[in-house]
Structures are given as structure tokens and as C-alpha cells.
C-alpha positions as CSV (number, residue, x, y, z in Angstrom):
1,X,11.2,-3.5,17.1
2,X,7.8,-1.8,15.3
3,X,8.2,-4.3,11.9
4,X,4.6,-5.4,11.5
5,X,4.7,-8.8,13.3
6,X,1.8,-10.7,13.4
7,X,-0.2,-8.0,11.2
8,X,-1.9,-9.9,7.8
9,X,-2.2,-7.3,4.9
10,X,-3.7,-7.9,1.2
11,X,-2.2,-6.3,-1.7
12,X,-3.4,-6.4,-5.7
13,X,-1.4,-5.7,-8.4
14,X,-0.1,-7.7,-11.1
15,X,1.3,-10.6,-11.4
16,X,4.8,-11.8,-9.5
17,X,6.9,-14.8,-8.6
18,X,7.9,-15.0,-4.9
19,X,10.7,-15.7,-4.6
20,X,12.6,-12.7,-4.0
21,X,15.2,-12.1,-1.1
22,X,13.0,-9.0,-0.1
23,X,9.7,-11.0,0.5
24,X,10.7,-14.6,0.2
25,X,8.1,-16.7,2.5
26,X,6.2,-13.4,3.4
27,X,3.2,-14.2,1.2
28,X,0.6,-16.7,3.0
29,X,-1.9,-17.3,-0.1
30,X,-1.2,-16.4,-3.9
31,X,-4.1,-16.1,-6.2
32,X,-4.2,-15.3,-10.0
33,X,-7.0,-13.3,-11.3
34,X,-6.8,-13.5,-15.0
35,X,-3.5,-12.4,-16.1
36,X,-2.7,-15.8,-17.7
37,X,0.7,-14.9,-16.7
38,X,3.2,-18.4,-16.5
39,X,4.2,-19.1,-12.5
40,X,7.9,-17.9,-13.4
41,X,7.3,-14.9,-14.6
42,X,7.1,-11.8,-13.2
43,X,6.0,-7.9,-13.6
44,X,7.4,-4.8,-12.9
45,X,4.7,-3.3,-10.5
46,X,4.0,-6.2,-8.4
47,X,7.2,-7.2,-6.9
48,X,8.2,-2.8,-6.6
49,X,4.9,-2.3,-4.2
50,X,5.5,-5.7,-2.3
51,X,8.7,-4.6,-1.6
52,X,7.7,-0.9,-0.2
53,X,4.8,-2.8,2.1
54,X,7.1,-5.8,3.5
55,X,10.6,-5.9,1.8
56,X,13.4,-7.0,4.3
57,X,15.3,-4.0,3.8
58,X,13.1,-1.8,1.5
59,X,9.4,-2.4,3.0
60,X,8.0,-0.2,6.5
61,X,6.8,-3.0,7.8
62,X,9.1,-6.2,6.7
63,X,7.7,-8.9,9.3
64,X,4.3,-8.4,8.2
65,X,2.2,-11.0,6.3
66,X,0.5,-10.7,2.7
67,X,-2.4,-12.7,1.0
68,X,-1.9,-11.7,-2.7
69,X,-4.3,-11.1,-5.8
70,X,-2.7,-10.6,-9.2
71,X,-4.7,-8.8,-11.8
72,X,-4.3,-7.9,-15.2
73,X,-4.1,-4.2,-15.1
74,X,-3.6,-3.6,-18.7
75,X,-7.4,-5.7,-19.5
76,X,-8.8,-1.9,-18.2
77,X,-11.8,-3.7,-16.7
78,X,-12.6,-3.1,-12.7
79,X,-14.5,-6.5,-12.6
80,X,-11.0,-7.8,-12.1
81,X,-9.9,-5.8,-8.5
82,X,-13.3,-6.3,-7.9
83,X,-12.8,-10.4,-8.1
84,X,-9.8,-9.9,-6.3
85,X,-11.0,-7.9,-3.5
86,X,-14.2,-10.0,-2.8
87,X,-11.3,-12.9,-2.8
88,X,-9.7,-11.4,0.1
89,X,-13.3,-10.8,2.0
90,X,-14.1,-14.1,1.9
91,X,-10.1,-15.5,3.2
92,X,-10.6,-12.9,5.6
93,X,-14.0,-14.4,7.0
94,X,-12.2,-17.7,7.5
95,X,-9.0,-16.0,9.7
96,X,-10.0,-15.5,13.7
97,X,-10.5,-12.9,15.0
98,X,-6.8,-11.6,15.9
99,X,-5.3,-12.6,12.6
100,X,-7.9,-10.6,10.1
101,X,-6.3,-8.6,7.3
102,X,-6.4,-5.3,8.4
103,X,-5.6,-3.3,5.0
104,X,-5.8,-3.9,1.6
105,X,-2.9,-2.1,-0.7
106,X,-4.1,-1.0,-4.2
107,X,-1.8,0.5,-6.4
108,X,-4.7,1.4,-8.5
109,X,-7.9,3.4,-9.7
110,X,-10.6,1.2,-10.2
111,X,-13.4,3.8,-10.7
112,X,-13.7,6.9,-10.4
113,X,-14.3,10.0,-12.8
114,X,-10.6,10.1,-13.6
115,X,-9.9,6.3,-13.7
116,X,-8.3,4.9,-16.8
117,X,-10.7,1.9,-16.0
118,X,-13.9,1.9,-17.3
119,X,-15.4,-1.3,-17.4
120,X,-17.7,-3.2,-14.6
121,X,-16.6,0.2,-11.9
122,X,-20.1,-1.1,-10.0
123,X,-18.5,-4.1,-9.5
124,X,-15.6,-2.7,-7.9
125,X,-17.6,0.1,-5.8
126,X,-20.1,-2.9,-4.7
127,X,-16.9,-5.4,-3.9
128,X,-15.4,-1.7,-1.9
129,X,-18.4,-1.7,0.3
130,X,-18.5,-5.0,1.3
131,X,-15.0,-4.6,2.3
132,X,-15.8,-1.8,4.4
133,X,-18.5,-3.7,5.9
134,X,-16.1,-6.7,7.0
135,X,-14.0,-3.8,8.7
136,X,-10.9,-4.2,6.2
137,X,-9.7,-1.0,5.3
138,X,-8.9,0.1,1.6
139,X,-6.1,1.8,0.3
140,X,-6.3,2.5,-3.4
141,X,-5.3,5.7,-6.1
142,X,-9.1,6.4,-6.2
143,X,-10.0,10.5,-6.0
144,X,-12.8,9.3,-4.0
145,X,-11.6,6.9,-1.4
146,X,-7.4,7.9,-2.1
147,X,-6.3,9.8,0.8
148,X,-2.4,9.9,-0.2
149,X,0.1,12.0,-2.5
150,X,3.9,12.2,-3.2
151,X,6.1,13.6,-1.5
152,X,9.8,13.1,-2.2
153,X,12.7,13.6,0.4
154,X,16.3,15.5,0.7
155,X,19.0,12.5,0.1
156,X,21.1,14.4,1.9
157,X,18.7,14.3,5.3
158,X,16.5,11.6,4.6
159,X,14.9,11.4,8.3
160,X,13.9,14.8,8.5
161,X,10.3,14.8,7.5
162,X,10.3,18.5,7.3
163,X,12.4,18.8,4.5
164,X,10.3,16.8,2.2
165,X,9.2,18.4,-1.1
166,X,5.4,17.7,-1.6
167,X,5.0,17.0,-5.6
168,X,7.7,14.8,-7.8
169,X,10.7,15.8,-8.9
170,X,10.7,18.7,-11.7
171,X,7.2,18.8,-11.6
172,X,4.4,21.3,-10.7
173,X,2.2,20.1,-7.4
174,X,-1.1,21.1,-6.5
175,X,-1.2,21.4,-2.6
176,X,-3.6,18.6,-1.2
177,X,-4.5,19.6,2.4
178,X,-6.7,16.6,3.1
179,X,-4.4,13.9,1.8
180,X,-1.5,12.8,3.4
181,X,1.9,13.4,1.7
182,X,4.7,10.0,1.3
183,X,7.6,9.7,0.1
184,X,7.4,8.4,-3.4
185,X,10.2,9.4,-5.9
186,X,13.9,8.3,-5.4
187,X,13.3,4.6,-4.1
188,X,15.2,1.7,-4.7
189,X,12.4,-1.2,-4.8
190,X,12.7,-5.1,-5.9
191,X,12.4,-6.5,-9.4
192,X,12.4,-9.7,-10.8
193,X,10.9,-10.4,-14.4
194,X,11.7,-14.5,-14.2
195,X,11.9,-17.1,-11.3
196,X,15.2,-16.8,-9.9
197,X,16.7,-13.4,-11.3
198,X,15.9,-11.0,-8.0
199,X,17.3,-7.4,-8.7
200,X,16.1,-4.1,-8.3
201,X,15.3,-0.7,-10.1
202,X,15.9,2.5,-8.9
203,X,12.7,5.4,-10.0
204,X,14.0,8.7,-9.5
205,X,10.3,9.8,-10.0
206,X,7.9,7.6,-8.4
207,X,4.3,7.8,-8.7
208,X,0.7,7.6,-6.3
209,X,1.1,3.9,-6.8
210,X,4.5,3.9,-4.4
211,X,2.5,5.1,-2.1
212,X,-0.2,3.0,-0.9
213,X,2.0,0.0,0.4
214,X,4.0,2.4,2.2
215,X,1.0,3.5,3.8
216,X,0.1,-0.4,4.3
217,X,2.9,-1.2,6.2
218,X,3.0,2.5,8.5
219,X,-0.3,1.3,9.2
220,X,1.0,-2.4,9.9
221,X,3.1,-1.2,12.3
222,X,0.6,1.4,14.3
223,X,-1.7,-2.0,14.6
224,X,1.3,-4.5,16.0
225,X,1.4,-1.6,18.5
226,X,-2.0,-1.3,19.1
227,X,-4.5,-3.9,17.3
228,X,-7.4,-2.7,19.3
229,X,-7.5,0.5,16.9
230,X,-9.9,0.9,14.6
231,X,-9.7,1.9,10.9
232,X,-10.9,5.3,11.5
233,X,-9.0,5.4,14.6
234,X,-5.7,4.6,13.3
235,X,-6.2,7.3,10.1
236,X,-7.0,9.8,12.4
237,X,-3.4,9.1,14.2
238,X,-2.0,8.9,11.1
239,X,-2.8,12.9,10.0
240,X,-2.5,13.8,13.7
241,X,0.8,12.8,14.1
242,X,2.0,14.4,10.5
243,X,4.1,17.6,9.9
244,X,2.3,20.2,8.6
245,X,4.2,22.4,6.3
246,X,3.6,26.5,5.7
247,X,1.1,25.3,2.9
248,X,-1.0,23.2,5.2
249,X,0.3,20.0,3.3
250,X,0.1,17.0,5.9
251,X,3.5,14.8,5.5
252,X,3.9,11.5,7.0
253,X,6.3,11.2,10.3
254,X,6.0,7.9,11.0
255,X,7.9,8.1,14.1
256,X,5.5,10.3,15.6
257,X,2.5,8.3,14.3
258,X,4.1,5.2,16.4
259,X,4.6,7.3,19.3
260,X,0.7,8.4,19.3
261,X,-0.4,4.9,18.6
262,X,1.4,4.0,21.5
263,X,-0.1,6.8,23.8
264,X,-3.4,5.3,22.4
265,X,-2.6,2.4,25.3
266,X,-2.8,4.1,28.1
């Protein structure tokens, strides 16, 4: 019965049409930030990380509720999220009090020594603090704001959290101890390149980007529990309830993270 209900959430990414069976009538507000993208079509990204956040049966947290920025990602210029994110402040402002958008999911590196992006990053760091400041939390691929990595799990026990492999599949990893480890490679997630041809693609390597709207919609479902958390709160659940591995790599167990959340009302 933890599905998100009533929790709003932003996510920006690239452009999408809506009307796939895995988050048909979950978007509240749709707004296009330069992609010049027709209304029918779609991208890959945008409907894969929509589907991972609130995806009937694909997303961890399918009841909540998304306002959505599209962006061209491929323009390389950070003056874009940063649009798109100020966007959001200001529909957030408007909401009451119980229905403010919580998180923000940003599949995405919009500054940052590393970031492929390297035009107008100020605008995006400036737009990231006024965010902060309106108490919605960010979620992005940044290395100094990202606090996730991928994990992947055994098919053959998917819901034991201790048998998840930190890294992607047939690759080196680098443990992470201060990031928190989700599942990323081997999901099935929603695609639809034109209005009214749903289907979906299966990535047997999945990368950071898979990772924030899972996150997203954990989180979604930590706040339907308990909306009285606050960001900081709810993070600090989040890598308390983890499993800790014999490298000190913190992976997600978002059973226990509901359980602790729910302790959190007593």
C-alpha cells in the first residue's frame, strides 16, 4: 500500500509524449524548454526515467504525481535545466503547503568538473540553490551534489539486496562508500518514439541516469509514509536503512528504509 499517493515529484529530461500505459494521466503540468521537439514525438530517455520514478508496473512509486520539464540535452548548455528547474520553483510556490514537490529527478550533470555541459553551469548552480532554499530536494548525476551509483541485481534472487553487485555488468567499479548503490542495469523501462506506439526496451547495462528516478520514487514513498520528514531527514533514513556490504558499499533496501520511516512516527 507504500505507492507514493499524494506525493508531487519533478523530473527533467528530454522530451516525451504522455500517453503511455505506464504513466498515462500521471503528469499534472508539461512544459517544453527548447527542444523544438513536435507534441507526438518522443525520446528515448524521457519516457525510460518516467517509467523507473512512477510506471504502473515498472516505477517505485507508481501513484505518485509529476510536473515535467523537457530539455534539449544534446544543445550541451546548463542554461536550459537551469530554466527548467527555476520552472518548477516557481509551480512549486503556487502548490499549498501539503502538496509541494518534494524532489526533483535529474538524469543529468549540469556542472560540475566532469560534466559534458559546459555552457551557462552558474545558471544551473544559482537555479540549484534556490531550489534548496524553497526546501525541494535535488537529485541529479552531478559529482558534487550526486549521492547515487549502480548497482545491478542477481535475476535469479531479485529481492535479496545483499546479493547485488555494485558496478555494471562486465565492468570494473570503484567502491563509493558515501553514495548509495541502485539497481541500474537489467531493467525493462517504457519507450515510445511517436504518439500512440507505447513499447519498451530492455538495457542489460544501465547507467547513473536509471538511477535518480528510482531514488525519486523510494523517496516518494518514505514521504507518503511520513511527510513531516525533512530532506536531510529522509537521506539520512535512506543510508541508515541500506545494506552494507564487506567493502563498506551502502546498497539500497527499500523495505528497510520504509520500515525506519515508519518508526520515524512514533
Amino acid at each position: 500500500g507504500v505507492t507514493g499517493k499524494g506525493v508531487n515529484i519533478a523530473i527533467i529530461d528530454q522530451h516525451m509524449v504522455l500517453d503511455h500505459p505506464e504513466f498515462s494521466g500521471k503528469v499534472i503540468k508539461y512544459m517544453d524548454f527548447g527542444t523544438e521537439a513536435p507534441v507526438t514525438e518522443g525520446s528515448m530517455h524521457a519516457p525510460a526515467v518516467t517509467s523507473l520514478l512512477v510506471g504502473t508496473s515498472i516505477g517505485t512509486a507508481p501513484d505518485a504525481s509529476i510536473y515535467f520539464a523537457a530539455t534539449p540535452s544534446w544543445k550541451l548548455d546548463a542554461q536550459f535545466y537551469a530554466d527548467a528547474l527555476n520552472w518548477v520553483i516557481d509551480e512549486n510556490s503556487k502548490l499549498p503547503e501539503a502538496n509541494k514537490i518534494r524532489v526533483v529527478s535529474i538524469s543529468a550533470a549540469p556542472s560540475g568538473p566532469r560534466s559534458p555541459i559546459r555552457k551557462n553551469n552558474d545558471a544551473w548552480d544559482g537555479a540549484y540553490e534556490r531550489a534548496v532554499e524553497a526546501g525541494i530536494l535535488v537529485l541529479d548525476c552531478t559529482e558534487n551534489h550526486g549521492i547515487t551509483a549502480p548497482c545491478y541485481l542477481d535475476l535469479d534472487n531479485p529481492d535479496d539486496v545483499s546479493g547485488c553487485t555494485p558496478g555494471l555488468p562486465g565492468l570494473s567499479n570503484t567502491a563509493m562508500p558515501n553514495r548509495i548503490y541502485i539497481p541500474t542495469s537489467r531493467r525493462t523501462v517504457a519507450e515510445e518514439y511517436s504518439q500512440g506506439n507505447p513499447s519498451y526496451q530492455y538495457t542489460g547495462i544501465g547507467g547513473l541516469s536509471w538511477s535518480i528516478p528510482y531514488l525519486a520514487g523510494v523517496l516518494a514513498m518514505g514521504w507518503q509514509v511520513n511527510p513531516e520528514l525533512s530532506n536531510t531527514q529522509i537521506i539520512d533514513l535512506l543510508f541508515e536503512s541500506a545494506y552494507t556490504n564487506g567493502d563498506g558499499v551502502k546498497i539500497i533496501n527499500p523495505p528497510a528504509f520504509i520500515e525506519l520511516v515508519k518508526k520515524s512516527l512514533d
